[in-house]
C-alpha positions as MATLAB code, in Angstrom:
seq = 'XXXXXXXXXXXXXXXXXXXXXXXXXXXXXXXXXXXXXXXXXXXXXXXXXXXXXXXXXXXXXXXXXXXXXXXXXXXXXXXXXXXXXXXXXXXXXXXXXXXXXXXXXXXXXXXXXXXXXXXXXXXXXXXXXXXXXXXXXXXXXXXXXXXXXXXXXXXXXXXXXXXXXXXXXXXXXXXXXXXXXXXXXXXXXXXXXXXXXXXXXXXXXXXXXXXXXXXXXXXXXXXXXXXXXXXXXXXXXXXXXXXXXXXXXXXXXXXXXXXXXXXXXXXXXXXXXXXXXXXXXXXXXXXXXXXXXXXXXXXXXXXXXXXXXXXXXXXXXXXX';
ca = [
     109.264   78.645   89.469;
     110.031   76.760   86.643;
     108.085   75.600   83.624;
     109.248   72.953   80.793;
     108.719   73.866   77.625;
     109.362   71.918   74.042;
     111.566   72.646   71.121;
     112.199   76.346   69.900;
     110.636   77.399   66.934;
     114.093   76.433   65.190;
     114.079   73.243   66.027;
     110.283   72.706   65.545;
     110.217   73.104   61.710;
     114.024   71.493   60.950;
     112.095   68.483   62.152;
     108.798   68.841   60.414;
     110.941   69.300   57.190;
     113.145   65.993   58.525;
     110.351   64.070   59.259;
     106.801   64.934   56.831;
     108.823   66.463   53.557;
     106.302   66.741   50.916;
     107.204   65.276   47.508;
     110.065   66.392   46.207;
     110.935   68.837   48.914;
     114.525   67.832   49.282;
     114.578   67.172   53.065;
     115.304   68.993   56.225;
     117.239   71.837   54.504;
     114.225   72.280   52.033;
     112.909   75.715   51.853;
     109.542   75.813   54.329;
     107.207   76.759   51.556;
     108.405   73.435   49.483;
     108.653   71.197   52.622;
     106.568   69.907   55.462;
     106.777   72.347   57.274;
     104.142   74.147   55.463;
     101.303   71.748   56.304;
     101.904   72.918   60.005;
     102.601   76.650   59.512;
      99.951   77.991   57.126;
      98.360   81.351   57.370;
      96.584   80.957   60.198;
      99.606   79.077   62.330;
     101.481   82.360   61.049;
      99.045   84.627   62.458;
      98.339   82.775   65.935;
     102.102   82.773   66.609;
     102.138   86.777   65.342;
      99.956   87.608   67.981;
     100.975   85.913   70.682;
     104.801   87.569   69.909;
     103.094   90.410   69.658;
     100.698   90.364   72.824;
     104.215   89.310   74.892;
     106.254   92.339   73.375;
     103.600   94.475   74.539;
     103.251   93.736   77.623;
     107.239   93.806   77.895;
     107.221   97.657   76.494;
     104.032   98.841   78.614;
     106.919   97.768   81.565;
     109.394   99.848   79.679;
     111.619   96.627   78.803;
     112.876   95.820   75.157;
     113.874   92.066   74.846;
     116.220   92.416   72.273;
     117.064   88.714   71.101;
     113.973   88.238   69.361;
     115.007   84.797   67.342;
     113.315   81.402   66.426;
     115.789   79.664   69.007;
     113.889   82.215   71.573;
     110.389   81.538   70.962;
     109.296   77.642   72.497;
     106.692   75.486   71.533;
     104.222   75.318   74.382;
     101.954   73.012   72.929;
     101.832   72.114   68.992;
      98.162   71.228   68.573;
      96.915   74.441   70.500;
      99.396   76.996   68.919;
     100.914   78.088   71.972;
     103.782   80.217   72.149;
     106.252   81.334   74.689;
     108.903   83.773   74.439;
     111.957   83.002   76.247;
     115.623   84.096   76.814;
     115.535   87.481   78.451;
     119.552   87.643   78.660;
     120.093   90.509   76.516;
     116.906   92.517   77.301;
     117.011   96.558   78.841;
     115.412   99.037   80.215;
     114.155  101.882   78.469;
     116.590  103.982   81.118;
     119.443  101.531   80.175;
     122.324  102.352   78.118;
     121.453  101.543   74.784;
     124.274  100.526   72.101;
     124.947   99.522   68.523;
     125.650   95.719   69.616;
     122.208   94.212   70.646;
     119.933   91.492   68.782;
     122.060   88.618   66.810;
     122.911   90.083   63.866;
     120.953   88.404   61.224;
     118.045   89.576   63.228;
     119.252   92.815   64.275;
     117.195   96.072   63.682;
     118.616   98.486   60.460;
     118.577  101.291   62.826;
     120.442   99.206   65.725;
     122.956   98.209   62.911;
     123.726  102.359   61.888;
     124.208  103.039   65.982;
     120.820  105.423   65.617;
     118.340  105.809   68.811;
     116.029  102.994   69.220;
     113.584  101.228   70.922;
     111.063   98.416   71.707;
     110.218   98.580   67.452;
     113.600   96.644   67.258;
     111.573   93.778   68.602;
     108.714   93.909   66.058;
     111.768   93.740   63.155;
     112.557   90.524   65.375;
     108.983   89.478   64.955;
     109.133   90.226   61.314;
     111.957   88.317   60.628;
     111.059   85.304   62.217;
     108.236   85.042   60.798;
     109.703   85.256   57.460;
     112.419   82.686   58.282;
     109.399   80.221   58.840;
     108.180   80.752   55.200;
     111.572   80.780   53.571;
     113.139   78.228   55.483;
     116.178   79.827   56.265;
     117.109   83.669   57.646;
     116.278   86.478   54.787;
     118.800   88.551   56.036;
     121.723   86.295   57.117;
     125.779   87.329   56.034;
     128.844   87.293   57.331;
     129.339   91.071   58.188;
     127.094   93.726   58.805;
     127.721   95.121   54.982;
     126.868   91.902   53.776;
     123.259   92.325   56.399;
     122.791   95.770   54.845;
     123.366   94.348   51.543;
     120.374   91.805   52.283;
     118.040   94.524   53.553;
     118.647   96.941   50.399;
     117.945   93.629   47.860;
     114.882   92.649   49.572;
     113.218   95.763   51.128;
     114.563   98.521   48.979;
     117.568  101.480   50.109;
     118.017  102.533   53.297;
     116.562  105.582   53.841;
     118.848  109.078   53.340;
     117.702  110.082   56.593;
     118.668  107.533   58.872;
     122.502  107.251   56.881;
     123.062  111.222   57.269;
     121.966  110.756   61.192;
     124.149  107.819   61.569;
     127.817  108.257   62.434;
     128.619  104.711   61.380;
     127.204  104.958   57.887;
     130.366  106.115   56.838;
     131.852  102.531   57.577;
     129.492  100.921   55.261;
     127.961  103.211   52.772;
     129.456  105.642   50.288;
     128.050  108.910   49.721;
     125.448  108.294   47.545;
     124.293  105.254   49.321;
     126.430  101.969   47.669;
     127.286   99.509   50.336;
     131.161   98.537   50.514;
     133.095   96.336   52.371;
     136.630   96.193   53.139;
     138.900   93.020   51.998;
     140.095   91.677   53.885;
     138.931   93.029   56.762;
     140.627   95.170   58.733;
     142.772   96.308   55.915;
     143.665   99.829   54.886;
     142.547   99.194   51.267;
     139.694  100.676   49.084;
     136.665   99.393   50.024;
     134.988   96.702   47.694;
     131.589   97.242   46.261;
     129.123   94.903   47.413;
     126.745   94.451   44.428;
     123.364   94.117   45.034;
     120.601   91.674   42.692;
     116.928   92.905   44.217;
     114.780   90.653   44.845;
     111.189   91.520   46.100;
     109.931   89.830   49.756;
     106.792   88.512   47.449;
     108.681   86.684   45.224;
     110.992   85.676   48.491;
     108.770   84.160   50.438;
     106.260   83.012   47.796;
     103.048   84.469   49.700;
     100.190   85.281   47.592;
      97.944   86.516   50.492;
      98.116   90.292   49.704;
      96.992   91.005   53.594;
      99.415   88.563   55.038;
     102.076   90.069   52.573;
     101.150   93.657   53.783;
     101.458   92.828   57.599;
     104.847   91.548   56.975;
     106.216   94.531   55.166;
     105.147   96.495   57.836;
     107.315   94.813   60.355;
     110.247   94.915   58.185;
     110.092   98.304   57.726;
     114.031   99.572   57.342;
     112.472  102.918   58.549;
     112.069  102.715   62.267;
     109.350  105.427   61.656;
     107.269  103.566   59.714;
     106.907  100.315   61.422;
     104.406   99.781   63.731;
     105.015   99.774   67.552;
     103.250   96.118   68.662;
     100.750   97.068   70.150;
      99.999   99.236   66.619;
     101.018   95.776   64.813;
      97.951   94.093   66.640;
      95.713   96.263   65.103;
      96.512   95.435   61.533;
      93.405   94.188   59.664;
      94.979   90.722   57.800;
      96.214   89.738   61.759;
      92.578   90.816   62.833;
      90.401   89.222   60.837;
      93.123   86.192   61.153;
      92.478   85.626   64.444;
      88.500   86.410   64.466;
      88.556   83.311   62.296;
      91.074   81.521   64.462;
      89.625   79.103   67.657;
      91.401   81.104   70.146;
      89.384   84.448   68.802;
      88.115   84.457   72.901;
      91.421   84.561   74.227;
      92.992   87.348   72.087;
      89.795   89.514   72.777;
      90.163   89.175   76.290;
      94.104   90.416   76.142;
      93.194   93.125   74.022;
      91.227   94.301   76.389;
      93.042   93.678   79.438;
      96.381   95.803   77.418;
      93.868   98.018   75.625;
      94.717   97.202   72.177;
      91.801   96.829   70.608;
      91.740  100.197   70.767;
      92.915  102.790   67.547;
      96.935  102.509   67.150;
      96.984  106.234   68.748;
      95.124  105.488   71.903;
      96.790  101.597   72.052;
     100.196  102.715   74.378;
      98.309  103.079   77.822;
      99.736  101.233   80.717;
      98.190   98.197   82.192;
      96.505   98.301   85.666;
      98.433   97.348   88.341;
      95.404   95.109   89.830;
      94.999   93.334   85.792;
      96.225   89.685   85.597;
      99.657   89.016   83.609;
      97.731   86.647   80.397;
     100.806   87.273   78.715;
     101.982   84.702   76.565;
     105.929   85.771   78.059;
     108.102   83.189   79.705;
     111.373   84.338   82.218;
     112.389   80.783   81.899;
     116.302   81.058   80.831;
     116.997   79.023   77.645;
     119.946   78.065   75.308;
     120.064   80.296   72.530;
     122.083   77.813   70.181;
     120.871   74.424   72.102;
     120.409   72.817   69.023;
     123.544   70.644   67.534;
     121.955   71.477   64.068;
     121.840   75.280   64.466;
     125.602   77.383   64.156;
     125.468   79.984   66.585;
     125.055   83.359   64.262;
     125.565   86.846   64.329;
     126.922   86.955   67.920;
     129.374   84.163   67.277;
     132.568   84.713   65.014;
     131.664   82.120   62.303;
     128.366   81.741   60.424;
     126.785   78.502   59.123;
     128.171   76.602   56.048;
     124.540   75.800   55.495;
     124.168   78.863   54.780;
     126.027   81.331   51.557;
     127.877   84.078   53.358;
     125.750   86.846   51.887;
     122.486   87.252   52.230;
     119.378   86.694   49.457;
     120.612   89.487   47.118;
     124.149   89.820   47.750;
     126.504   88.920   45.188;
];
């Protein structure tokens, strides 16, 4: 069975910036919160798409499967005047029994935890969600770089240090962090040198993304938790009370009550994790349909790919 979907997410807003920039936006490479773009994904947009993402990812991890490629160029427009969502590419996804390494998720979307070779599991997907989501508001990848030091680099300036915790636990911290938690690099790479300090210039995910909804603000700093511990599983991320009272406001208010009670998160986030019943109907909003992950002339293949866009700087928001 096949089913034909429209443009990926990516493609989607490069051409609502191309096409309906607002005054003064600067075009298709515009930031989304200074472009067209905006007029199309507002709060509400934001939190339809959320939830659909998130109703997908949990049916995936009540089945025990991680997608791990969680990426605009992965999530397809069903239909832009309903909202509707489909998540697509399941290439790279595993099994909770599967071997898990330190090389899944493109990198400028990949997991803190995935990136320091420490255990993990379907939460890597939410930090997917989390980052797409912020991508839409910024107009470009908050996290994007040219190494995994210069990733790191972009988590510490926007979200704060990475925990102590998860670099004494991680045997690979060693490669990128010094003792007391600087991030260095090597130049050039592969070089027995000393390592070169990458400084870092904070800069707060507020003043990145320019929301001034406090709830929507909240919901997103939950997903982008560096702490694996700390951010929500999905089905706990459907729970929060912006995405809630979001989607009670929303016109398809019916259809996310009926999923979250066919999946059983409506439910507190401690009671949220039960399986579904084998007899229950699959409403999820998931697509098997095999798509191009870079299909889009416009879009340079990232973090899997050796080279990085030269739309983009090589380090990431607060990377110097």
């Amino acid at each position: 069975m096949t089913e034909l979907l429209r443009d990926s997410l990516f493609n989607f807003y490069r051409y609502l910036n191309a096409t309906q920039p607002l005054p003064g936006s600067g075009g298709a490479d515009a930031p989304v919160n200074s472009s067209g773009a905006a007029l199309y994904f507002k709060p509400g947009t934001l939190a339809t798409l959320a939830a659909q993402l998130l109703e997908g990812l949990t049916f995936l991890h009540e089945l025990n499967i991680t997608h791990c490629d969680l990426k605009p160029e992965n999530v397809c427009i069903v239909s832009a005047s309903k909202r509707q969502f489909k998540l697509i590419d399941f290439g790279s996804a595993v099994m909770r029994c599967d071997c898990h390494n330190s090389y899944v998720q493109s990198r400028w979307y990949r997991a803190p935890e995935v990136m320091l070779g420490l255990p993990w599991d379907g939460k890597v997907d939410v930090w997917g969600v989390g980052c797409i989501l912020a991508e839409l508001l910024v107009g470009q990848p908050i996290f994007h770089g040219g190494s995994v030091e210069l990733v790191l680099a972009a988590h510490a300036a926007v979200l704060g240090p990475h925990p102590k915790h998860m670099r004494d636990n991680s045997e690979l911290a060693h490669m990128y962090f010094t003792p007391d938690g600087q991030i260095y690099s090597i130049e050039p790479a592969g070089e027995k040198r000393a390592g070169v300090m990458t400084s870092i210039r904070g800069v707060s995910l507020q003043a990145l993304t320019k929301v001034e909804d406090a709830g929507l603000l909240g919901f997103l700093t939950s997903l982008l938790s560096i702490d694996p511990e700390q951010r929500p599983t999905a089905a706990e991320a459907l729970n929060d009370p912006w995405l809630r009272q979001s989607l009670d406001a929303s016109p398809d208010s019916q259809r996310h009550k009926l999923l979250a009670h066919v999946h059983g998160y409506h439910q507190s986030p401690s009671t949220s994790r039960g399986g579904s019943s084998p007899n229950s109907v699959n409403t999820s909003p998931v697509s098997s349909q095999n798509a191009s992950r870079d299909a889009s002339p416009m879009r340079p293949r990232d973090g899997k790919s050796k080279g990085d866009s030269e739309r983009y700087s090589t380090a990431g928001p607060g990377a110097l």
